[in-house]
RODO-2510 file (C-alpha; in nm, 4 decimals, decimal comma):
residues 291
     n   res          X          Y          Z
     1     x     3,1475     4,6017    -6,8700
     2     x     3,3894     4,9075    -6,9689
     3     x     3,2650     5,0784    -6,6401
     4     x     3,1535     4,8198    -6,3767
     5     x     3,4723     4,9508    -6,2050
     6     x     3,3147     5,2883    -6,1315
     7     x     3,0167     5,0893    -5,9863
     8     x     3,1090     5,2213    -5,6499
     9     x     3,4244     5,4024    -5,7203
    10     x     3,3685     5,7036    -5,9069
    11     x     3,6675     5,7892    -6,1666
    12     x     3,9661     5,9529    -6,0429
    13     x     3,8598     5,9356    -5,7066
    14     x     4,2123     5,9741    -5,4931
    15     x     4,3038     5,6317    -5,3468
    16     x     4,3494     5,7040    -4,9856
    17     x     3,9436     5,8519    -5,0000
    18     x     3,8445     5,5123    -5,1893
    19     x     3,7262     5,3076    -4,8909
    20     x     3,5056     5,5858    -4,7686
    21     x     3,3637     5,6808    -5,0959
    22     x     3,2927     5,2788    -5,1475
    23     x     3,1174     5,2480    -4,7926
    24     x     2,8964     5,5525    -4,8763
    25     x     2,7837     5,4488    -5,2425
    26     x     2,7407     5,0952    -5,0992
    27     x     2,5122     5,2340    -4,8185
    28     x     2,3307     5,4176    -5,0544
    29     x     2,2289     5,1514    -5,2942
    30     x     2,1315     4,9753    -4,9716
    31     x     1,9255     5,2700    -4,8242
    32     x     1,7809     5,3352    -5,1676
    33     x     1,6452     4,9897    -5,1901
    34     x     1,4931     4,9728    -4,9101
    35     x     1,3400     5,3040    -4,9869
    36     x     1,1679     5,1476    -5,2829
    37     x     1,0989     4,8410    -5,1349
    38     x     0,8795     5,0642    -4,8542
    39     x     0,6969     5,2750    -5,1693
    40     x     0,5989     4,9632    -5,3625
    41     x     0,4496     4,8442    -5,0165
    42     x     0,2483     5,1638    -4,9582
    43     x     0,1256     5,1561    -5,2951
    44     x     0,0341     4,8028    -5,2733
    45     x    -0,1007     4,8424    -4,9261
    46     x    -0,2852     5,2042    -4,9665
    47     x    -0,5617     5,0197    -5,1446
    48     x    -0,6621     4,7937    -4,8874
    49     x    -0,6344     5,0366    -4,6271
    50     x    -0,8700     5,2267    -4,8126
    51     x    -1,1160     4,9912    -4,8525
    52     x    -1,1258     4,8837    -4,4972
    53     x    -1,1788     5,2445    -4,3736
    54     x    -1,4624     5,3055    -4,6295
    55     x    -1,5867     4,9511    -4,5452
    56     x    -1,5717     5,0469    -4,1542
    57     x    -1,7233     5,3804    -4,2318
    58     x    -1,9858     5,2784    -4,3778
    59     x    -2,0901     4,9489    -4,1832
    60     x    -2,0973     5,2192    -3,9011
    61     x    -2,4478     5,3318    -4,0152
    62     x    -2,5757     4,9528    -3,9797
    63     x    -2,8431     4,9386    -3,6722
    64     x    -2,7296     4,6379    -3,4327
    65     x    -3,0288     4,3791    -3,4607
    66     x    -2,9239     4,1619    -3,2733
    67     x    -3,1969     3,9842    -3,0372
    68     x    -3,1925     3,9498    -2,6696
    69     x    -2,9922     3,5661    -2,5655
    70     x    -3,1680     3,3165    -2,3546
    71     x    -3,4804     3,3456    -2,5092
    72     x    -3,7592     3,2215    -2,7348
    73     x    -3,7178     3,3569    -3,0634
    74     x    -4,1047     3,3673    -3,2586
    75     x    -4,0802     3,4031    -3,6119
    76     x    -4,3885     3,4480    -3,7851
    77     x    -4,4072     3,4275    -4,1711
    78     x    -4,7039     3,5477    -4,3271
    79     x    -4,8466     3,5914    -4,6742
    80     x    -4,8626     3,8802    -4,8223
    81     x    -5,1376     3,9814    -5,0258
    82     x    -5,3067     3,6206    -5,0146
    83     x    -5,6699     3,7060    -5,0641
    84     x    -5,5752     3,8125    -5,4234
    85     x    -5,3858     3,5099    -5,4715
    86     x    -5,6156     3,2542    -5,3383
    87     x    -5,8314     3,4075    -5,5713
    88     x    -5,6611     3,3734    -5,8906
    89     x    -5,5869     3,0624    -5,8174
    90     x    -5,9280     2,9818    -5,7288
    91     x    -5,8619     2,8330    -5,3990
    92     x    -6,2135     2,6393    -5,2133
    93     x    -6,3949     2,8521    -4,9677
    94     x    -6,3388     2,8309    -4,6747
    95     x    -6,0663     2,5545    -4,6566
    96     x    -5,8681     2,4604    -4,9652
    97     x    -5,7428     2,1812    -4,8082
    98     x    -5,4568     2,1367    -5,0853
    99     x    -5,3149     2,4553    -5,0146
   100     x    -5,3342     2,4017    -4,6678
   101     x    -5,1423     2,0764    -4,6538
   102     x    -4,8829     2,2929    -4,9303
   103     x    -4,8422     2,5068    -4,6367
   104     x    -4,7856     2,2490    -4,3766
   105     x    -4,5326     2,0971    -4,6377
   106     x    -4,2990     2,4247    -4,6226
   107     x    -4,3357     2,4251    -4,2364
   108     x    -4,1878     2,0663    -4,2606
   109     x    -3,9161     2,1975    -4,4722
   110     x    -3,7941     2,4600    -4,2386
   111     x    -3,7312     2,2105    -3,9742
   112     x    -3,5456     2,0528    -4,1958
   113     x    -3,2968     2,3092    -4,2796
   114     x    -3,3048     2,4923    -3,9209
   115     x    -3,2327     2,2336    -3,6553
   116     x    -3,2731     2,5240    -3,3693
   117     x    -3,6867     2,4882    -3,4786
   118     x    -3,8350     2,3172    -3,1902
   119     x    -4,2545     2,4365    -3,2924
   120     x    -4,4594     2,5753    -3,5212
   121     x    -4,8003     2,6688    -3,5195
   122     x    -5,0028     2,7224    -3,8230
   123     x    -5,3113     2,9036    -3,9394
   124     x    -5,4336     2,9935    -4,2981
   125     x    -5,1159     3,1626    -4,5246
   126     x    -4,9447     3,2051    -4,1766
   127     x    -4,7011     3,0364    -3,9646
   128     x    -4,5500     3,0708    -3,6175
   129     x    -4,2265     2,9132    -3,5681
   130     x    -4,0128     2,8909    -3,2345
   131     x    -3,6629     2,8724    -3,2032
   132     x    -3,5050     2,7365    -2,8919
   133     x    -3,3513     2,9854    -2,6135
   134     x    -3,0101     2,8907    -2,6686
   135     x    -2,9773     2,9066    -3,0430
   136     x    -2,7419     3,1114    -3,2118
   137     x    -2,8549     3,0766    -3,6067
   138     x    -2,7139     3,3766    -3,7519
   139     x    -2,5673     3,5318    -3,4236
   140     x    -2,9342     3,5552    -3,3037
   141     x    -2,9002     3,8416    -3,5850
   142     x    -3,3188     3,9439    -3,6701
   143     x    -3,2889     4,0530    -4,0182
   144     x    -3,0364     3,7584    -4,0657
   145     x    -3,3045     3,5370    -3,9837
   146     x    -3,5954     3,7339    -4,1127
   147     x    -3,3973     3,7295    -4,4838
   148     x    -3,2796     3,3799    -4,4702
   149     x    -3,6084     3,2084    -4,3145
   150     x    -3,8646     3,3477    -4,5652
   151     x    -3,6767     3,3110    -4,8314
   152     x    -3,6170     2,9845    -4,7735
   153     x    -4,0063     2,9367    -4,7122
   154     x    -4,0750     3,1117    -5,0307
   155     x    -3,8706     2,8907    -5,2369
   156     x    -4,0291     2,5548    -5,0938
   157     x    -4,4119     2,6655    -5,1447
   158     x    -4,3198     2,7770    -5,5147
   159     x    -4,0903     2,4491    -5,5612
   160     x    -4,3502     2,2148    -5,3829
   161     x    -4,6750     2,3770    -5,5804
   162     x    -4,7109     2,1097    -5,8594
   163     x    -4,6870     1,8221    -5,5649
   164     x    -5,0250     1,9958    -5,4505
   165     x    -5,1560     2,1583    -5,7111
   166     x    -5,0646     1,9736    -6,0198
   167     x    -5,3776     2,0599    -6,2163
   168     x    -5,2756     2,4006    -6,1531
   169     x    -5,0065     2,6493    -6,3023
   170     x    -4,8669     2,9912    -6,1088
   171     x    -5,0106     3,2448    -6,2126
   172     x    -4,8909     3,4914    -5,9796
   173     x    -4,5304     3,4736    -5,7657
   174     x    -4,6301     3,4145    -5,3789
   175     x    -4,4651     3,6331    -5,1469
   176     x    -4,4141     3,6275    -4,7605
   177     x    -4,3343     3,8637    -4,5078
   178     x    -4,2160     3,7832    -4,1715
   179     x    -4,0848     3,9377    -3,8119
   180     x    -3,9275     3,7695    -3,5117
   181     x    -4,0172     3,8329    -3,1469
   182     x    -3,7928     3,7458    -2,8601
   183     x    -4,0429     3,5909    -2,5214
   184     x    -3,8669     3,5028    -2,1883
   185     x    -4,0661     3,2554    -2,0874
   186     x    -4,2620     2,9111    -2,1801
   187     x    -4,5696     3,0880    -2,0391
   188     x    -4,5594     3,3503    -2,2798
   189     x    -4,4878     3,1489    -2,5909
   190     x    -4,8164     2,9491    -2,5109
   191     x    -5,0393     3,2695    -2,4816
   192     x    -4,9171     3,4145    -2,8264
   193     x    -4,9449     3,0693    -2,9845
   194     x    -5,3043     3,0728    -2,8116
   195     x    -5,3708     3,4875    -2,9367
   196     x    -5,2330     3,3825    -3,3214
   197     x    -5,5192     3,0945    -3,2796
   198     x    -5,7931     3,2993    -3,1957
   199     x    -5,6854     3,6374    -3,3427
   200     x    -5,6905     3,4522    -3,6961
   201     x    -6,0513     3,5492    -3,9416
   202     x    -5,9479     3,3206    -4,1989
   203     x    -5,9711     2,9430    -4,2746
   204     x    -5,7285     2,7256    -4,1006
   205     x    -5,4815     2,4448    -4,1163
   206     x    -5,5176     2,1117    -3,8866
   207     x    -5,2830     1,8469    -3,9548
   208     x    -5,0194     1,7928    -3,6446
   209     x    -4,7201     1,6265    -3,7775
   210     x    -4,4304     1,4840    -3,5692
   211     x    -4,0481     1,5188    -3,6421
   212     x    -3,8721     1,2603    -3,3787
   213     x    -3,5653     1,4199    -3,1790
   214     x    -3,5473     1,5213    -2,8405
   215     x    -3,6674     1,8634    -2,7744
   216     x    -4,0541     1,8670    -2,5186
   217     x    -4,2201     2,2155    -2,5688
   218     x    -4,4762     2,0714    -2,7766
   219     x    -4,6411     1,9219    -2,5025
   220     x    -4,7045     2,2340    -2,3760
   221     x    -4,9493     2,3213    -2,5852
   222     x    -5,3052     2,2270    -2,6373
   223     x    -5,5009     2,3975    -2,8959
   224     x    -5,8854     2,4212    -2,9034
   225     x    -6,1252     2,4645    -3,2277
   226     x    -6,1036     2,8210    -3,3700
   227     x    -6,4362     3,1173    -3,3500
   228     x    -6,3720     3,2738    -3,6722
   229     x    -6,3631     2,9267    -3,8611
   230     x    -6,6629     2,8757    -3,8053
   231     x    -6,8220     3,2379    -3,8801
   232     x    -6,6131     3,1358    -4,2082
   233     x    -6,7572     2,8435    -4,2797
   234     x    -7,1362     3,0086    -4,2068
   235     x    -7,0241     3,2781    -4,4355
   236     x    -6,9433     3,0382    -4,7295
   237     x    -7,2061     2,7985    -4,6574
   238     x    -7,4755     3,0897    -4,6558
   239     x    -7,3121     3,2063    -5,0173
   240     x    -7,3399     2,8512    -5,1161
   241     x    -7,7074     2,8390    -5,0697
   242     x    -7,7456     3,1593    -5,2921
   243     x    -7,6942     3,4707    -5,0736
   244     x    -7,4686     3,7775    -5,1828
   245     x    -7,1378     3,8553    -4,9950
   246     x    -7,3539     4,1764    -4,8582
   247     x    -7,6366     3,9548    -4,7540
   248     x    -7,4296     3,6651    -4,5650
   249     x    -7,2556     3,9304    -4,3497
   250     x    -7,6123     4,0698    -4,2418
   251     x    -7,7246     3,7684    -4,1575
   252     x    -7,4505     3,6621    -3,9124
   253     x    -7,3942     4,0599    -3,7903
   254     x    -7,4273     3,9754    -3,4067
   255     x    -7,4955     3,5686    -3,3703
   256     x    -7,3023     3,4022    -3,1361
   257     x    -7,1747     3,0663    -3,1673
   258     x    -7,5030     2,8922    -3,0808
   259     x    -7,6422     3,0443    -3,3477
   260     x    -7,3721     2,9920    -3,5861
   261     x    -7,4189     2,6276    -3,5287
   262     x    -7,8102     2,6580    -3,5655
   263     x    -7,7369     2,8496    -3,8941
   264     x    -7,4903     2,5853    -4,0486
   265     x    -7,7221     2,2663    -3,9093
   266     x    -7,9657     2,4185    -4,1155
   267     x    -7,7909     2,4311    -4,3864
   268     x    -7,7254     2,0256    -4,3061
   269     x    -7,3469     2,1055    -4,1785
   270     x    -7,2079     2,0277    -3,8113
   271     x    -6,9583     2,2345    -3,7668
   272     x    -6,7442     1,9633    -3,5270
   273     x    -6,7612     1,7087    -3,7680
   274     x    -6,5645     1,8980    -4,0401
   275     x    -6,1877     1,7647    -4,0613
   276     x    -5,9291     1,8468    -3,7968
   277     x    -5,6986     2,0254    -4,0813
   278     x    -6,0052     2,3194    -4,1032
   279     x    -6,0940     2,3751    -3,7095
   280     x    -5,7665     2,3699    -3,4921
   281     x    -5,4316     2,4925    -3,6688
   282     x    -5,1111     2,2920    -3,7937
   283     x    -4,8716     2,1984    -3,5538
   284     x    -4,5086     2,0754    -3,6734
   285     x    -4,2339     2,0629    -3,3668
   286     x    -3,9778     1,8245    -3,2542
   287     x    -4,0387     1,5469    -2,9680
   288     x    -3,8255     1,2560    -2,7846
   289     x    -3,8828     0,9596    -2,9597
   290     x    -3,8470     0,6668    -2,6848
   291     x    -3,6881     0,3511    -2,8296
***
C-alpha cells in the first residue's frame, strides 16, 4: 500500500512532467496487456493450427473414390474362402439349404438398414445388391460403402447362425469381401445380374422374398434355372452312388445338358423337380405394394 502512489508516477518525478509520465505508464500497462493477451492466444491457438495442417497434409494422399452420380451402384459381397468353410462345417452337397436360407436372411437384413437397396440377386456365398441411381449413402463414397456394407453383412450371418444352424457351433470366423460397380443403365444391370447367374459353378440359392415399398426394377428381371447347378448336382449325385471326386469329373468331362439329365434320371433324380431355392438364385428387392 506504501507505494501504490508510484503505480504510475515514478518517485520524484517533477510535477509539471507528471501528466505525461502518467499517460505513458498507463499506455504501457495497456499495450503490455494486450501483448500477452495475443501470446496466450498463439500458444493456445498454435496447436490447432498444427493439427489441421498435418491433418490436411496428410488427407492429401487419400485417392478420391468417389463413384460416378446418376447411376446404378452394384455391390457384390462375396465369401471369402468358403469351400474351406462349408467344409468344416460340413455343409450338404450340393445345396445346404440351411445355409442358403442363412444367406438370404443377411440379404434381408441389408435392406433393412440401407433404404437406397432396391435388388439383390443371390447365388451360393455371394450376393449382388443394387442401389438406386440417385442415392447418396456415404457421398456415393466406394470404400465407404464397401467397409460399411460387408461389415454389416458379416455381423448378421455370424449373429443369425444359431437361428439356422442351431445344432451347430462356429468353428471358423466367416469373412466377406466385396466391390461396387457403377452401370448407367437398366439394360446393363439386367445383363450382369443375368452373367453373375450363369457365371456361378457352385450350388445356388432360390427363395424370392418381397419387401413392400415403392421402388419397380424388380420386375425387370426374370431369371432362368442355372447350367452349373446342375453339373453340381450330377457331380454329387455320381459321388453319392460311390464314385471318387477324380472319377465323377471324368464322367461328365464333355456331356451336355441332355446328358446331364440322362445321367441324374438314372440315378432316379429330375433335375426340374428339385426345389426352387437350389436351381434359380435368391432374389430380395423392394416393390409397390397396391392397397
Amino acid at each position: 500500500m506504501a507505494n501504490s502512489k508510484y503505480f504510475l508516477l515514478p518517485a520524484g518525478v517533477p510535477l509539471a512532467l507528471a501528466p505525461f509520465l502518467v499517460l505513458f505508464e498507463l499506455i504501457s500497462y495497456c499495450f503490455r496487456a494486450l501483448s500477452l493477451g495475443i501470446r496466450l492466444f498463439a500458444n493456445m491457438m498454435a496447436g490447432h493450427s498444427l493439427v489441421k495442417i498435418s491433418s490436411e497434409y496428410v488427407k492429401s494422399f487419400e485417392v478420391e473414390d468417389k463413384l460416378m452420380p446418376s447411376t446404378w451402384i452394384v455391390l457384390r459381397i462375396d465369401g471369402r474362402h468358403f469351400h474351406q468353410f462349408s467344409d468344416k462345417h460340413e455343409f450338404k452337397k450340393p445345396n445346404d439349404e440351411r445355409a442358403l436360407k442363412l444367406m438370404n436372411a443377411c440379404a434381408e437384413a441389408m435392406f433393412e438398414e440401407f433404404p437406397d437397396l432396391v435388388f439383390s440377386y443371390g447365388v451360393s456365398d455371394e450376393y449382388s445388391f443394387v442401389f438406386k441411381k440417385t442415392t447418396e449413402l456415404y457421398n456415393r463414397r466406394s470404400s465407404k460403402i464397401v467397409s460399411m456394407t460387408v461389415s454389416f453383412f458379416t455381423s448378421v450371418y455370424v449373429m443369425k447362425w444359431k437361428d439356422f444352424f442351431p445344432d451347430k457351433d462356429l468353428k471358423s470366423i466367416p469373412s466377406f469381401d466385396a466391390r461396387t460397380v457403377c452401370y448407367p443403365s437398366t439394360k446393363i444391370v439386367r445383363d450382369y445380374l443375368a452373367w453373375r447367374q450363369m457365371n456361378f459353378d457352385l450350388h445356388l440359392l432360390g427363395k424370392g422374398v418381397f419387401i413392400p415399398t415403392d421402388y419397380k426394377l424388380a420386375t425387370a428381371f426374370s431369371f432362368v434355372g442355372h447350367i452349373n447347378n446342375q453339373y453340381n448336382t450330377c457331380f454329387w449325385k455320381l459321388i453319392e452312388s460311390g464314385m471318387t471326386k477324380s472319377e465323377a469329373q471324368n464322367r461328365l468331362k464333355g456331356t451336355q445338358t441332355q446328358h446331364k439329365n440322362e445321367i441324374l434320371f438314372q440315378l432316379e433324380v429330375n433335375h426340374s423337380d428339385l426345389p426352387a431355392i437350389f436351381r434359380k438364385g435368391s432374389c430380395v428387392f423392394r416393390g409397390k405394394v397396391t392397397e
